[in-house]
C-alpha angles and dihedrals in degrees: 000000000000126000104274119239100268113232114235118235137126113294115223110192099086101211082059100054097056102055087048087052095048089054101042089049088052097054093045097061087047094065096041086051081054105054092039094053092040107030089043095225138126121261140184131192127179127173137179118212114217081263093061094246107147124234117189143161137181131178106265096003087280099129081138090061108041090044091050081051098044085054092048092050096037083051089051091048097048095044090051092051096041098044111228106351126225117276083226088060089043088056098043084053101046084040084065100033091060095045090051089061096043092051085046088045091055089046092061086042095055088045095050093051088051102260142142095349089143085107099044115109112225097260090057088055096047083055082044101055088034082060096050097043098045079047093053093049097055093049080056094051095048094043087052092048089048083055107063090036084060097060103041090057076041086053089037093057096039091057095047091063092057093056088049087047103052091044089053087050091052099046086050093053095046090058091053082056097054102034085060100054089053097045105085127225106259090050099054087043086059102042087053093047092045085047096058114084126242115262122191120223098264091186093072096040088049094052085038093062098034083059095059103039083054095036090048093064087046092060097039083062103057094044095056079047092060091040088054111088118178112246120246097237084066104050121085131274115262123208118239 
């Protein structure tokens, strides 16, 4: 006998369930993963489990895209049915639509400093690590660029203030020319003789001193001759 057709309700036993659940998820993504290999189309799948845990899969990782281009063509379909919708129901979509990007926009912020990847499948990862790396080489690239551009302002205004410098040194030099052929003769004698110090005449300060230091000994001499007295004992006996 062949399997019967199996009737679809609600399954209570939990266990069960999940399992159900786990299998049936599986095969699902499979056969999104065909018809989108072999269809060639783009195709995007998102479930909830009873927990609230999100499963989801889109051709090429791009959920962001298909689901931009599901709203556009939901919005054209609506409006052609509907006729020319409300301004008030233009604003509420594009309220969520923006809000949409600017949640997905946080999401890659958050990725791209490093946060919350848990969820992230490898492939994912590996977009996420070609995009830093093609962004840090091109931060490379511009700093060294920066760079370059930095020392060659650096040489240009080095060699602007050369040039400065030697027209300076030649302005100078031109005015000490000219100062001095202005200047006459006997000013220029004077200013060189006021200019010399004054030098006392070491020759007679040197004799001078030479004289005293030979004539000091001499005096001290005499002086101990006239202290000196001959003893009584030595001096020769005297008749009465």
């Amino acid at each position: 006998m062949g399997r019967g057709r199996v009737q679809l309700k609600r399954i209570e036993n939990k266990i069960n369930r999940q399992v159900t659940f786990s299998k049936r998820r599986n095969g699902l993504f499979k056969k999104a993963n065909e018809i989108a290999v072999l269809c060639d189309a783009d195709v995007a799948l998102i479930i909830f489990s009873t927990k609230g845990k999100l499963f989801e899969y889109a051709t090429d990782n791009s959920m962001e895209k298909i689901l931009d281009r599901y709203e556009c063509c939901a919005i054209a379909e609506r409006a052609l049915s509907e006729g020319h919708p409300a301004p008030e129901e233009n604003w509420s979509h594009d309220y969520f639509k923006l809000k949409n990007k600017v949640e997905s926009l946080h999401r890659s912020c958050r990725h791209l400093m490093g946060e919350q990847l848990e969820t992230l499948p490898l492939k994912e990862l590996q977009q996420l690590e070609q995009q830093l790396d093609n962004s840090l080489k091109r931060i490379r690239s511009r700093k060294f660029e920066a760079m370059i551009q930095s020392i060659s302002d650096l040489q240009a205004k080095k060699k602007s203030l050369m040039e400065d410098n030697s027209a300076l040194e030649k302005q100078f030099v031109e005015m000490e020319k000219e100062k001095s052929k202005n200047t006459p003769a006997s000013c220029q004698i004077l200013s060189y003789s006021s200019a010399q110090p004054f030098l006392p005449n070491l020759n007679n300060s040197v004799a001078y001193s030479l004289s005293n230091v030979l004539e000091e000994p001499e005096a001290e001499l005499r002086a101990q001759s006239y202290s000196i007295t001959t003893p009584t004992w030595m001096m020769p006996a005297t008749n009465a």
